[in-house]
C-alpha positions as CSV (number, residue, x, y, z in Angstrom):
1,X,2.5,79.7,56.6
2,X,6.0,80.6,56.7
3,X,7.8,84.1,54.8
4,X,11.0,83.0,53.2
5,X,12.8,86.7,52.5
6,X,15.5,84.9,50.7
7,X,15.0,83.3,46.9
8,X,13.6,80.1,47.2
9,X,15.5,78.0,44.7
10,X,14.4,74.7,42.9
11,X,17.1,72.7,45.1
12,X,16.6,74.3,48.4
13,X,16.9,72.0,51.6
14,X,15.7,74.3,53.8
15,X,12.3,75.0,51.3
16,X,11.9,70.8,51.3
17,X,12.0,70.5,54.6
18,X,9.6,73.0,55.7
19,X,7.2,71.4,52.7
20,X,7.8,68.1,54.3
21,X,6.4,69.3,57.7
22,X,3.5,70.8,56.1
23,X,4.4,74.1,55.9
24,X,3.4,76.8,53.3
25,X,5.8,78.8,51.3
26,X,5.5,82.4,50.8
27,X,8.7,83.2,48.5
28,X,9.4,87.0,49.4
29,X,12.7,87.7,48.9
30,X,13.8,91.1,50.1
31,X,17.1,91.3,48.1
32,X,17.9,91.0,44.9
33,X,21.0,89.1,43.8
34,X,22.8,89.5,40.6
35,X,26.8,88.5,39.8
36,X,28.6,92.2,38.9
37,X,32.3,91.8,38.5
38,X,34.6,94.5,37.8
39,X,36.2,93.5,34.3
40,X,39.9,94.5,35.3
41,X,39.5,93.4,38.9
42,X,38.5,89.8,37.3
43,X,41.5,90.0,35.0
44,X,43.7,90.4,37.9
45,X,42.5,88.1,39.9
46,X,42.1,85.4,37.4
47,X,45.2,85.6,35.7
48,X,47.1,85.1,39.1
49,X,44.6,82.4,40.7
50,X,47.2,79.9,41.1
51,X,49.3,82.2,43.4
52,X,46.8,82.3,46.0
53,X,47.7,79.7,49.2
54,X,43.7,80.2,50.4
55,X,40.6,81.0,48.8
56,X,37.5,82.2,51.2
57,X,33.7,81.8,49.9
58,X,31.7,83.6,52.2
59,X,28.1,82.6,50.2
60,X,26.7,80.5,48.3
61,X,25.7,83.3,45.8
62,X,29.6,84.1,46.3
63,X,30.7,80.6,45.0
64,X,28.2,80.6,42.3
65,X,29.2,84.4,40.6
66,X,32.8,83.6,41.1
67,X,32.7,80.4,38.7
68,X,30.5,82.1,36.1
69,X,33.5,84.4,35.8
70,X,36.3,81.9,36.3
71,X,34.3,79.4,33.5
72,X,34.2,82.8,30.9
73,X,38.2,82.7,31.2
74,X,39.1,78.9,31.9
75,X,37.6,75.5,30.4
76,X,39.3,73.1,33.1
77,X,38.8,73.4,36.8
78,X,42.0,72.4,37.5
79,X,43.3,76.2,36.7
80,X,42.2,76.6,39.5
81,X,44.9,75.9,41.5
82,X,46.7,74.4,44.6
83,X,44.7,77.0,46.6
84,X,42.9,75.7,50.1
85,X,39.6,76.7,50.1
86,X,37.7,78.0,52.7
87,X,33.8,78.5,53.0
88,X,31.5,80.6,55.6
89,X,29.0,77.7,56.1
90,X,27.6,74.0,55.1
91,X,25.9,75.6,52.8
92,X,28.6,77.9,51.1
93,X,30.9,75.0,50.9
94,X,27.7,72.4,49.4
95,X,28.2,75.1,46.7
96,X,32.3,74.4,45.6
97,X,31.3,70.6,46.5
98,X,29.2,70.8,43.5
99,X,32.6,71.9,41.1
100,X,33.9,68.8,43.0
101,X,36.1,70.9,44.9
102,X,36.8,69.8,48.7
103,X,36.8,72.3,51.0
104,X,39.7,72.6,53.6
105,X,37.7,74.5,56.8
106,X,34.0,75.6,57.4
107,X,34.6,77.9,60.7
108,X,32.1,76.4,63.6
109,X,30.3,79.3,64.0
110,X,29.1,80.6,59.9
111,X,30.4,84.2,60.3
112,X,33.2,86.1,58.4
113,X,35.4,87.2,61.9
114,X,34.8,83.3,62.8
115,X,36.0,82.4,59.4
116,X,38.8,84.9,59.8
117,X,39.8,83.2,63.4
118,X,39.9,79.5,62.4
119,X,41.8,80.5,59.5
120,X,44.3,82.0,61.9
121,X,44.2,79.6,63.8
122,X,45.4,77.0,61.3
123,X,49.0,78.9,61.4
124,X,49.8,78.9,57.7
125,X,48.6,82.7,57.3
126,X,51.5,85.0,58.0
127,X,52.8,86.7,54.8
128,X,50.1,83.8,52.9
129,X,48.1,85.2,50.0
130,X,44.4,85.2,50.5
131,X,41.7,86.0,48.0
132,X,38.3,86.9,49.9
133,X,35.8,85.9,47.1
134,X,32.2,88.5,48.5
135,X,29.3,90.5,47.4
136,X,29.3,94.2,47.8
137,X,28.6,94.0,51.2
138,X,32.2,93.3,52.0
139,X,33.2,91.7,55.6
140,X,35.4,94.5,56.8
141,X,36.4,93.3,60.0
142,X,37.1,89.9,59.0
143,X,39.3,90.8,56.0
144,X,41.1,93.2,58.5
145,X,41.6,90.6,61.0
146,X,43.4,87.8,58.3
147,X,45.5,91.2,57.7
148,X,46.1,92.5,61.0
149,X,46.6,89.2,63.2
150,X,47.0,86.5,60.4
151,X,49.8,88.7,59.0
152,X,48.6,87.7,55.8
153,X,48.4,88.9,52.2
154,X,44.6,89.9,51.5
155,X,42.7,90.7,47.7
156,X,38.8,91.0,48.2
157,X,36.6,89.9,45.1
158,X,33.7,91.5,44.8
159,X,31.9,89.1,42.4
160,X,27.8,89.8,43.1
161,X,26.0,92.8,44.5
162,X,23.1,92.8,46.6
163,X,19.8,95.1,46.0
164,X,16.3,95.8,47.9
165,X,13.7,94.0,45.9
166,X,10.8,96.3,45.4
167,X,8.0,95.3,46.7
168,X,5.4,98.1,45.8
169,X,3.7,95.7,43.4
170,X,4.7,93.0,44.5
171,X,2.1,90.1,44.7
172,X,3.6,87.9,47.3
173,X,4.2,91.2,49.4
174,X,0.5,92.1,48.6
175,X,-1.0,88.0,49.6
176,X,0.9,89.1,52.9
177,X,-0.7,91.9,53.5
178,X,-3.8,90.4,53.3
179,X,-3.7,87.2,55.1
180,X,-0.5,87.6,57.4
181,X,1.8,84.6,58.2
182,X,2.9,82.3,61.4
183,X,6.5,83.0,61.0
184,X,8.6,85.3,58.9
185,X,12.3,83.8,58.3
186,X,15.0,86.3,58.0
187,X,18.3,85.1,56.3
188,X,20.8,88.4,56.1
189,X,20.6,91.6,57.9
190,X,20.2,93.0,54.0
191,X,16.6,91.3,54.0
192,X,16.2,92.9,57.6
193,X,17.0,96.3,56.4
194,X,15.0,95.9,53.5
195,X,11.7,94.7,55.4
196,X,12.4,98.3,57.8
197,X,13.1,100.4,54.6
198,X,9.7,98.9,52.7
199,X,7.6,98.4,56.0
200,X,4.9,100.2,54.3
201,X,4.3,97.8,51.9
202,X,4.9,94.6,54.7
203,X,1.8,96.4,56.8
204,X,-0.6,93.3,57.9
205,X,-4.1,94.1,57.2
206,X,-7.1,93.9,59.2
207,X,-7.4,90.4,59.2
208,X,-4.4,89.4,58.8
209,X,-2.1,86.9,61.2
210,X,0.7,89.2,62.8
211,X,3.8,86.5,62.4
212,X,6.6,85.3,64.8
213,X,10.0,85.9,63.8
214,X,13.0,84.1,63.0
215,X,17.0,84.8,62.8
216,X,19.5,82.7,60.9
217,X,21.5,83.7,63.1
218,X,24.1,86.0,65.3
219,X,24.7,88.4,62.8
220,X,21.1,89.0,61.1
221,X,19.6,89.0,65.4
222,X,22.0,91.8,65.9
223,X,20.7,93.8,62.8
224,X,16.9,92.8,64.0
225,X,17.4,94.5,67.2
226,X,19.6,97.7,65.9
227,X,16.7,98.2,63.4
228,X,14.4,97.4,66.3
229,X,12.6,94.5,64.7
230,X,11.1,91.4,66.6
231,X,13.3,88.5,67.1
232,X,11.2,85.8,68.3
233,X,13.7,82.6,68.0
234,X,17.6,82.2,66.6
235,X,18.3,79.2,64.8
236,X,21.5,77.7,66.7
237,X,23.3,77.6,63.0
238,X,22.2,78.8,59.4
239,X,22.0,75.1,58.3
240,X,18.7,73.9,57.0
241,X,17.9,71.1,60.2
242,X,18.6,73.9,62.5
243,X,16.4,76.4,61.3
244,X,13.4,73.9,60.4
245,X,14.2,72.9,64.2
246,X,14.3,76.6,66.0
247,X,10.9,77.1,63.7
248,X,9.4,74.5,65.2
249,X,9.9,75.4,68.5
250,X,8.2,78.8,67.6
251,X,4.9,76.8,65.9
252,X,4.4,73.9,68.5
């Protein structure tokens, strides 16, 4: 019986997998995502798309919001420009794969200052224009490294903002009170916060099964231990084969 504190979508590879293995689902998702987009930051953005030499998606939620608003002002994708894109992740860039939209450079490592160093590293940043496509929860450090080091031009795009999901009547927060799990999954140190901030309402009962714990990665372990929260395993990347295989080196 596995937690999944991230929205379980129809078309998830990482849910299918876990089914395929025999797993149960519990969808508790700890944050709530909905696209926001400042009306006059979209029309600037937007109506100077084409100047941009890169493009960064750093989610997949980031990928989605930014077409809903680019599809509101343009019928043809290829307004979109001469841009390279670049994407924080497999999954980020399965996401602009979709729009059939290659993507120029997934960083090894899916983090935005990883991101920020293989962009630098291509050499085609200094006085580049870059368009940082986010949520709310806006990679400072990257954005200031593309900036700083990259010598390049940056606009950030906030495009989605991220909320706690309450959980006080909650019934898949309630089912896990009462019965407990074997692993809880955590995708973004949001959903960690969120699981500290609402631990009274995450409290397993009596006979419940206390759960192992599992990072998606780097980031989200750093925010598990800051918050001082288990971490049992770290999946080597946030990609769906990774994770189904650092979970089931925490079941066997």
């Amino acid at each position: 019986r596995i937690v999944f504190t991230r929205h379980l979508r129809e078309d998830d590879t990482l849910g299918a997998l876990l089914r395929e293995y025999g797993a149960e689902l519990i969808p508790l998702p700890l944050i709530e995502v909905a696209s926001k987009v400042d009306p006059e930051h979209e029309e600037d953005v937007l109506s100077t798309i084409q100047t941009y030499e890169w493009i960064v998606f750093s989610s997949p939620n980031g990928v989605r919001s930014f077409f809903e608003a680019f599809f509101r002002r343009f019928k043809d994708i290829r307004c979109f420009g001469p841009a390279k894109i670049a994407c924080v992740g497999k999954q980020t860039a399965h996401e602009v794969n979709r729009l059939h939209l290659e993507v120029d450079l997934i960083p090894p490592t899916s983090t935005g200052l990883a991101m920020a160093k293989a962009m630098i590293e291509t050499g085609t940043l200094p006085s580049a224009c870059v368009l940082w496509v986010s949520g709310d929860k806006i990679n400072r450090a990257a954005v200031s490294e593309l900036a700083a080091k990259g010598e390049a031009i940056v606009d950030t795009f906030v495009v989605y903002e991220s909320t706690q999901t309450d959980l006080t009547k909650n019934a898949q927060a309630r089912r896990f009170r009462e019965v407990g799990a074997d692993l809880v999954f955590f995708a973004s140190p949001s959903a960690v916060q969120s699981f500290v901030d609402q631990s009274a309402d995450l409290q397993p009962g009596p006979n419940a099964s206390i759960p192992k714990t599992l990072s998606i990665g780097p980031t989200t372990s750093e925010a598990m231990v800051r918050l001082n929260v288990r971490r049992d395993g770290e999946a080597d990347s946030p990609e769906p084969e990774s994770i189904l295989k650092a979970a089931i080196r925490l079941l066997s």
